[in-house]
N, C-alpha and C positions, 0 to 999 in steps of 0.2 A: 459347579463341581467339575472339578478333572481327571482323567485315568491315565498314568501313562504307560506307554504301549513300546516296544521294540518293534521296528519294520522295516524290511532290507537294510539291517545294520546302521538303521540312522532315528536317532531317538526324535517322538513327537508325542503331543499330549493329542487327546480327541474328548470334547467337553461332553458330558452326560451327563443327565437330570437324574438317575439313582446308579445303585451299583447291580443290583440284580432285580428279576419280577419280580420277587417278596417285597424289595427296598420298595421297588414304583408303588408300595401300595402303602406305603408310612411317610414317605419323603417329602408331600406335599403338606403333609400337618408336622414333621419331627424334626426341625431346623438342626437336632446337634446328632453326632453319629458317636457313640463309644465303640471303642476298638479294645481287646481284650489282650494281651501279651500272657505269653506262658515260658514259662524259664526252660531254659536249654541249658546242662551242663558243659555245653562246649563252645561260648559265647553270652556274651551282653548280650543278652535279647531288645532292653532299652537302647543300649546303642546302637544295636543293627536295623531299628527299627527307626532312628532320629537320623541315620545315615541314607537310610531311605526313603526320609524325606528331601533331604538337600539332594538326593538324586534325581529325584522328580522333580524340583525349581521351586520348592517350597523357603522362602528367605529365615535364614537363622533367627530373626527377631518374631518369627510365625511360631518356633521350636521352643516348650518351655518345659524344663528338666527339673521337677521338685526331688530336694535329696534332706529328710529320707521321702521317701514316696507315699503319696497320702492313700489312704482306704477308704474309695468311695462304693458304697452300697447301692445297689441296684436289682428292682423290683422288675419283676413283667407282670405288667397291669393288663396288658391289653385292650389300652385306649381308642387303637386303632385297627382292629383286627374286622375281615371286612364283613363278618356278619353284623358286626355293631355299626362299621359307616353304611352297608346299603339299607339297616332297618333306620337308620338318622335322614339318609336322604329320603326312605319312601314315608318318613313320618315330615316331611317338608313340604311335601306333596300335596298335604292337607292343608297349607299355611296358604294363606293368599300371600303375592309377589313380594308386596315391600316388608312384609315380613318371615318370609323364607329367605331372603337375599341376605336380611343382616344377622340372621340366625347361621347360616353358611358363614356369611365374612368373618362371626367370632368362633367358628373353628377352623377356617380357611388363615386369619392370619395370629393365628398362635396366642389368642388370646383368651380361649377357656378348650378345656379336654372336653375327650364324652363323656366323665362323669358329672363336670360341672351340667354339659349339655341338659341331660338329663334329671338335672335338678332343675334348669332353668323350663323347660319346654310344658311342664305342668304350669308354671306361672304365668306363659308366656299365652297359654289358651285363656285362662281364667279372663287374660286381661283384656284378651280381643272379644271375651263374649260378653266385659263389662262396660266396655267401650264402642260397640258394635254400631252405633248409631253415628258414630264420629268416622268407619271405617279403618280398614285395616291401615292408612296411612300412621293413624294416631300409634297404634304398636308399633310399627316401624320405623315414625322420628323418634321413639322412647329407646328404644333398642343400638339405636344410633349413637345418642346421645351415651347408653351404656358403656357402646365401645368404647367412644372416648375417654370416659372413665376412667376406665380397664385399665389405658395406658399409665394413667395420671395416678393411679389411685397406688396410696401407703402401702407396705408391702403385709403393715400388722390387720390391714381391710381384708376379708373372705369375699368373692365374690358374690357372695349373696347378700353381706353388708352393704357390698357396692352398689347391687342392683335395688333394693331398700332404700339405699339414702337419695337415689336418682327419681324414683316415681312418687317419692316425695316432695322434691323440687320440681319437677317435669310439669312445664306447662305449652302443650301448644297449639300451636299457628297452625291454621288450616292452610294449605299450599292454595294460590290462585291458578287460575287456569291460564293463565298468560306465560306462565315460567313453565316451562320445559324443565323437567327432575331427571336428569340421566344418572344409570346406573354403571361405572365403571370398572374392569376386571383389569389385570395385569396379567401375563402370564411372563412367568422368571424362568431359568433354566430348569428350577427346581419345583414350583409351587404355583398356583391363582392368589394374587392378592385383590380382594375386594374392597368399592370404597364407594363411597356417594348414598345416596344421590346426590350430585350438583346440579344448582341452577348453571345452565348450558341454555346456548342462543340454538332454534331449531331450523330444520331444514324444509324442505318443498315437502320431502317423501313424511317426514314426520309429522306434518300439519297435516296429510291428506289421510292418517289414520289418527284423527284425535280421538283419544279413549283408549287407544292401545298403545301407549307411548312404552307401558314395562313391556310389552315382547320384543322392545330394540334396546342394546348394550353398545357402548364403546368400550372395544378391549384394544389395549395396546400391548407389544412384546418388549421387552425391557431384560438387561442382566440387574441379579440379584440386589446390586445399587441404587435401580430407578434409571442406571442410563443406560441411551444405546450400548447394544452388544460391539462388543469389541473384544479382542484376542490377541496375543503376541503373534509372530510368524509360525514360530514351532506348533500352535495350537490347528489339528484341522479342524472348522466350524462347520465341516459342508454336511456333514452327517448330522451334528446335531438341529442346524438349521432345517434340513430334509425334516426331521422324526417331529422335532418341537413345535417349531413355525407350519410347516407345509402340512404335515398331518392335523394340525388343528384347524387351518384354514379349507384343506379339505372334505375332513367329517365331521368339524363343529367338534362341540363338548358339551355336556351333560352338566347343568348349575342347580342347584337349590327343584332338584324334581323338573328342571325345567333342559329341552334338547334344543340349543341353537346354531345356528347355519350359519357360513358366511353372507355378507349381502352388498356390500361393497365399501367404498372409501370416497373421501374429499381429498383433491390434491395437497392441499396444504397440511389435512392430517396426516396424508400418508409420510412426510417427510419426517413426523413422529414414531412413524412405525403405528400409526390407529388407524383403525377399520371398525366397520360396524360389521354388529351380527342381529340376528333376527331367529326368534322366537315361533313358528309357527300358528296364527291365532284364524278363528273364525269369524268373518265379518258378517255384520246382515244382511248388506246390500252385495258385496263382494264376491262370500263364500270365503272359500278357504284360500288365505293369504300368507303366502312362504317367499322363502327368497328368488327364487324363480319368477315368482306371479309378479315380484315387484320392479325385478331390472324390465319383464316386457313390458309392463306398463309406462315405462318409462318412454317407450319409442320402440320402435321395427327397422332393424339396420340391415335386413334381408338383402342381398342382390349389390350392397354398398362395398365401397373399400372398407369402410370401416369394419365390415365381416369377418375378414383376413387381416387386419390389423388387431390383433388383441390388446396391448399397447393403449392407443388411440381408441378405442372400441371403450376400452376399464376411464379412460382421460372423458368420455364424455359421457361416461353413465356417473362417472363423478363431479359432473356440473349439479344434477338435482340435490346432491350431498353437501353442497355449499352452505355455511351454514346465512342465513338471511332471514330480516325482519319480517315478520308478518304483514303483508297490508291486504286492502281490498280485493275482494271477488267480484270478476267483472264477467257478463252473459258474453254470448257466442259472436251476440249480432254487435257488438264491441268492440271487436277487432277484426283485420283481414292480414293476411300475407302477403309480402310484397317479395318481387323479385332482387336478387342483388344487381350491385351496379358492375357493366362489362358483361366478358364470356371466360368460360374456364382458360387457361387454371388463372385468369386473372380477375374473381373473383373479389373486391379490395371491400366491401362494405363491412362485413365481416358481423353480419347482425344489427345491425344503427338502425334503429328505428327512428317514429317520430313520438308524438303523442297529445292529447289535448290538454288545454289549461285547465277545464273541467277534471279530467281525471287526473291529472298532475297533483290539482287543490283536494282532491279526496284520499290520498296516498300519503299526501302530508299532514291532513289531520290524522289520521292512522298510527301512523308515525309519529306522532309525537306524546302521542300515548305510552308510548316507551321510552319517552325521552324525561331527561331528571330534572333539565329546567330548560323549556320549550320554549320559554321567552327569550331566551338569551340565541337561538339559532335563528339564520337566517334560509328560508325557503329558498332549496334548490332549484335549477332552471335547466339542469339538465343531470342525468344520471348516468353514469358509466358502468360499468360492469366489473371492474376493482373498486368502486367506492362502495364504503361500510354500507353504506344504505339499498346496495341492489333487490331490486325487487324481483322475482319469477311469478308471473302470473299465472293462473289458471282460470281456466274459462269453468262456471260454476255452469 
């Protein structure tokens, strides 16, 4: 969305996600805006109003002028009014994760109102208390599957025909514990688009909390298209970018009853514009585990350059974010640390380790557990650090 604005006599657009505080509270569920015209006896009001658009650099094939002019009827339902969203999200709150996420995504991407909502969230308990033994995954691939539906489905189907003809075909697959289910958010200039879970390959930090995989999200920032953001010249982005992007990586957001924090990126996501966020969860050995508790865990860069370098500091708390295979856990008395070769700053070893044939041959049976035909691969002899197969150890 864009506003455009007169400033020291030289015209610019400035991109905003609603047009007033009332708007910001409809804009992320109401994809269309009606605009009301009232007649003037001293003017087209139509035309001053299509003239207004090619003012602001809206293209004539965007302008569409029905003559005579049609009579469209319009209700206030108050689908969206925010006593009805915050009692939807504190009734989400009781949902376990994978099924409050995709209860949020079909009102998050425009694919049932709150009144559907509310038709569906009595059926949606019934089922997790008939299916309880299978866990709330089972509601939540069923509810998945819904969405898709949704999109696909006749326009003469009622959404609760829909949801009816789905749990009757609905069979499934328990998820295995080897596949990583992330859950992924969008956020647009205007709206969260939710989506997934996808099987995703995981990371060091994700493996060292198995069982709390739903308190981590990958959210990526995107314009309303799915691509990076981009702007003409006349457009200033620096504002929207400040409010949209920077405020949400700052305070987190608020999903399905649940408050998540930022927690960091992988290099090569980030050149998507994805980051991960984090959940706040209790561990038992841990204690309480936030985004904080996680980057120190990762290393103590006290007293280093890298402390003053934020940059390089974010480049190597996003080596643990790499995404890589699972392999073995190896004890303490395993490994030792060696010094690099030379003296600063000529430093050249750059990490090269060595390693034994014995643990070489246990890493590759590992590994091949994941692989789709292990016959056909030839055992590697040495591992580098860009090839697919890098491994980060942890000492168990």
């Amino acid at each position: 969305m864009e506003k455009f604005q007169i400033h020291e006599l030289m015209a610019f657009k400035q991109r905003v996600g609603f047009l007033s505080p009332a708007h910001a509270q409809v804009a992320p569920y109401a994809r269309h805006l009606r605009v009301v015209l009232f007649d003037n006896p001293d003017y087209d009001v139509v035309e001053k109003f299509v003239s207004m658009c090619l003012i602001a650099g809206l293209s004539k094939t965007m302008v569409f002028k029905h003559s005579p002019a049609w009579q469209i009827e319009a209700l206030r339902l108050g689908f969206f009014s925010s006593k009805r969203i915050h009692h939807f999200h504190k009734t989400l709150s009781g949902f376990h994760w994978p099924v409050a996420f995709q209860l949020e995504s079909l009102l998050r991407n425009g694919l049932l109102n709150m009144d559907d909502m509310d038709v569906l969230i009595p059926q949606v308990r019934e089922l997790s208390r008939k299916h309880a033994r299978q866990g709330a995954d089972y509601a939540g691939d069923l509810l998945r599957r819904y969405s898709e539906a949704l999109r696909l489905r006749p326009a003469w189907e009622s959404p609760v025909k829909c949801y009816q003809r789905i749990l009757t075909k609905f069979k499934f697959t328990p998820p295995t514990s080897k596949i990583f289910r992330c859950h992924h958010v969008t956020f647009t200039p205007t709206r969260m688009l939710l989506e997934g879970p996808y099987s995703s390959p995981s990371n060091r930090i994700i493996r060292e909390y198995q069982g709390f995989e739903n308190h981590f999200l990958r959210v990526s920032f995107r314009d309303e298209d799915r691509l990076q953001y981009r702007w003409d010249r006349e457009v200033d982005g620096t504002s929207f970018l400040t409010e949209r992007v920077g405020n949400t990586l700052k305070n987190g957001f608020e999903l399905a009853g649940r408050q998540f924090y930022f927690l960091a990126y992988s290099s090569s996501a980030l050149r998507e514009h994805a980051v991960w966020f984090v959940n706040p969860f209790f561990h038992p050995q841990k204690g309480r585990v936030d985004a904080a508790f996680i980057r120190a865990s990762i290393g103590s860069f006290e007293g280093t350059k890298l402390s003053k370098q934020p940059s390089k500091l974010a480049a190597r708390l996003a080596q643990a974010f790499t995404a890589t295979v699972p392999s073995v856990n190896i004890r303490k008395n395993e490994w030792k640390e060696t010094f690099d070769l030379g003296e600063e700053p000529y430093q050249f070893t750059d990490g090269v380790g060595t390693i034994s044939k014995a643990l070489s041959g246990r890493i590759w049976v590992k590994l091949c557990e994941y692989t789709r035909n292990p016959g056909t691969t030839v055992q590697p002899s040495a591992v580098s650090y860009l090839h697919p197969l890098f491994i980060s150890f942890r000492p168990s």
